[in-house]
PLY file of the C-alpha trace (Angstrom):
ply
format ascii 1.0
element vertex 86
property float x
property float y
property float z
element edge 85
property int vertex1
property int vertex2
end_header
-20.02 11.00 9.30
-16.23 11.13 9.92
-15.15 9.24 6.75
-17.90 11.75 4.83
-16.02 15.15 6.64
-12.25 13.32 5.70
-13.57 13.45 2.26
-14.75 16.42 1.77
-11.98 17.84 3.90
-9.55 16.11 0.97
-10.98 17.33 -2.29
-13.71 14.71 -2.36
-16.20 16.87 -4.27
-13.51 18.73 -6.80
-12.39 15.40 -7.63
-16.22 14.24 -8.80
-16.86 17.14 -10.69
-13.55 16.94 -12.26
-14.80 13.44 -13.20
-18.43 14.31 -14.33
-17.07 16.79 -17.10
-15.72 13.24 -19.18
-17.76 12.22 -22.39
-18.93 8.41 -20.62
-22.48 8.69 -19.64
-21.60 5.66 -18.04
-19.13 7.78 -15.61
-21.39 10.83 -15.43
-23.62 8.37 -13.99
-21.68 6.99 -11.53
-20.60 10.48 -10.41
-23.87 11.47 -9.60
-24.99 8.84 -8.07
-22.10 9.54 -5.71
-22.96 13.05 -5.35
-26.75 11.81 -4.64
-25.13 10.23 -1.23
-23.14 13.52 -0.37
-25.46 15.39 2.70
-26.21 18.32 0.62
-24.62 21.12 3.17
-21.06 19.64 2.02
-22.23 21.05 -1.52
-20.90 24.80 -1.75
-22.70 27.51 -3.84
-20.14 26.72 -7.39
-20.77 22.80 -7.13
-24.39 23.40 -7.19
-23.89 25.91 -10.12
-21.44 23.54 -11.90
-24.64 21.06 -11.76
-27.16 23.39 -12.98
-24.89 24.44 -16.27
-24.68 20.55 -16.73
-28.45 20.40 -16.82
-28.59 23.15 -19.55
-25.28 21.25 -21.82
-27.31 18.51 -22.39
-28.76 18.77 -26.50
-29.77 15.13 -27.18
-31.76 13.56 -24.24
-32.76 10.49 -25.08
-29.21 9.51 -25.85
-26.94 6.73 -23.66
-27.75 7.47 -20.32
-28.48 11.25 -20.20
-32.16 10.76 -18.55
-30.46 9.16 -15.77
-27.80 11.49 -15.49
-30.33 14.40 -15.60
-32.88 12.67 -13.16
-30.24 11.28 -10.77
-29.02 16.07 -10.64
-32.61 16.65 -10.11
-32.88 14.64 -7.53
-29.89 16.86 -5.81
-31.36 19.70 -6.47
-34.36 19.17 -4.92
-32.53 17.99 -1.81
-30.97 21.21 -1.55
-34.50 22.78 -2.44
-36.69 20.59 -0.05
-34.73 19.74 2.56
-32.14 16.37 3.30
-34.88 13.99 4.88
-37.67 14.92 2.18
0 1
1 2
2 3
3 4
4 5
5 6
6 7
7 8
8 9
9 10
10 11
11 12
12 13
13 14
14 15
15 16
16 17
17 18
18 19
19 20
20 21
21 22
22 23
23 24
24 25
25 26
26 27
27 28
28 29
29 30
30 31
31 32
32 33
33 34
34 35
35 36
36 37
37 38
38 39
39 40
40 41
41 42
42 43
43 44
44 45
45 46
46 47
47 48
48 49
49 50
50 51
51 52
52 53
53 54
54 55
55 56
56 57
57 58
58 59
59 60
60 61
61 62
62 63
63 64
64 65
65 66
66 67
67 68
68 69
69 70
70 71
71 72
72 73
73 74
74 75
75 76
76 77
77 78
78 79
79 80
80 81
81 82
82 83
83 84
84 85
């Protein structure tokens, strides 16, 4: 919980989405699955927006990794929807 709070005390999240907005599915994925860890009250009100318009950029979704990428957002979004421990 400490290391989590350094993190996001440090840039942790601005850093990931900084990340995510790269052309490598391959990365995209990897950035979300990071955010997927992050407790979902460290996420402010623009990250979650920043995810949502990332949902609608998507054109082509059967192509590289994008159902993956999309699924793995989701999944954060209903987290912040549900509830942490659903």
């Amino acid at each position: 919980m400490e290391v989590s709070k350094n993190l996001d005390d440090n840039g942790r999240d601005e850093a990931l989405f900084i990340v995510l907005a790269t052309p490598s599915d391959m990365v995209r994925l990897a950035v979300v699955q990071c955010l997927l860890t992050i407790k979902v009250s460290q996420l402010d009100s623009k990250e979650v927006g920043k995810l949502v318009t990332l949902l609608g950029s998507y054109r082509n979704l059967g192509a590289g990794k994008t159902e993956s990428v999309i699924a793995n957002i989701m999944m954060i979004l209903t987290k912040i929807v549900v509830g942490e421990k659903s």
